[in-house]
N, C-alpha and C positions, 0 to 999 in steps of 0.2 A: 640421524638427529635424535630417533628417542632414545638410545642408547644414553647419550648426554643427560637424560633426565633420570635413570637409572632405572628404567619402564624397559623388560624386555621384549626384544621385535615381536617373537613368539607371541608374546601377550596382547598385542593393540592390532586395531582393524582401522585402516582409512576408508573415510566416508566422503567422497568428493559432494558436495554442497551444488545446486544447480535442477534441472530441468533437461530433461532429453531432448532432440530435435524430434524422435519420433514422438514424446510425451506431446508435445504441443503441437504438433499436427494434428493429432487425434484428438486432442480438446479439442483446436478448429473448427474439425469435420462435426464434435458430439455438441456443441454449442446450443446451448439451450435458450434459444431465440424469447421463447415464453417467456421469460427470467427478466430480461429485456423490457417487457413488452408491462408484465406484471410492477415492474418497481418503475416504469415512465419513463423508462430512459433511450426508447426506442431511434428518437433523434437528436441524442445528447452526445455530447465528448464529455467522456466521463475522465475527472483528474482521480487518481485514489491513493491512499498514503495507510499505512497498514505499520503500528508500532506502539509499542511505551508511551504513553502521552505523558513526557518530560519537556518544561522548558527550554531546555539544549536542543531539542530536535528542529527549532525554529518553525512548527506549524501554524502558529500565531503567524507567523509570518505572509505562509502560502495563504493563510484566511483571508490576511489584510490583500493579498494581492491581487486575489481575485477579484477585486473590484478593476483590475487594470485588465486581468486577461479576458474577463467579460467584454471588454470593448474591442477587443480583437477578435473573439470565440464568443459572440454571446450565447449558443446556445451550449457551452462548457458548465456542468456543475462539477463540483468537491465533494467526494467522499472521504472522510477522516472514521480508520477503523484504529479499533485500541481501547485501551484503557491506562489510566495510570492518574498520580496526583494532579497533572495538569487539564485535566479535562475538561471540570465546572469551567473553570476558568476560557478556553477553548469555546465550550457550550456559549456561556454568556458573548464572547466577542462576537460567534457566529450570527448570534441571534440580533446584535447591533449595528449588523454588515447588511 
């Protein structure tokens, strides 16, 4: 296939994208409980979203809905990590949730 791009093989290195089974075992086991304990979330269901704060990504969305999955999970909070144009905006609806 890169030949087709006129890139040759010799030249390029594949990076498979992902997490090892043993990488995440060993988080597991090193799990820094404190961390936990320190940000209040010791008996929380924690939702987290980690990306570009663009319109398109629909976070607005998950904001708005956490009002529904709180009645199912109330003890679930939303962590929204990122940055990007849509944020204030984000900010403000959170704060009126």
């Amino acid at each position: 296939m890169v030949w087709k791009l006129g890139v040759k093989e010799n030249r390029t290195t594949v990076i498979y994208p992902g997490l090892t089974h043993g990488f995440i075992e060993k988080a597991k086991k090193t799990a820094n409980k404190t961390l936990r304990q320190e940000l209040g979330l010791d008996n929380k269901k924690v939702l987290f979203t980690l990306g570009r704060l663009v319109e398109r990504k629909g976070v607005d969305n998950l904001i708005r809905a956490l009002v529904y999955i709180k009645k199912k999970i109330p003890n679930v909070i939303l962590i929204v990590a990122g940055d990007g144009p849509y944020r204030r905006k984000l900010e403000e609806l959170a704060d009126r949730k």
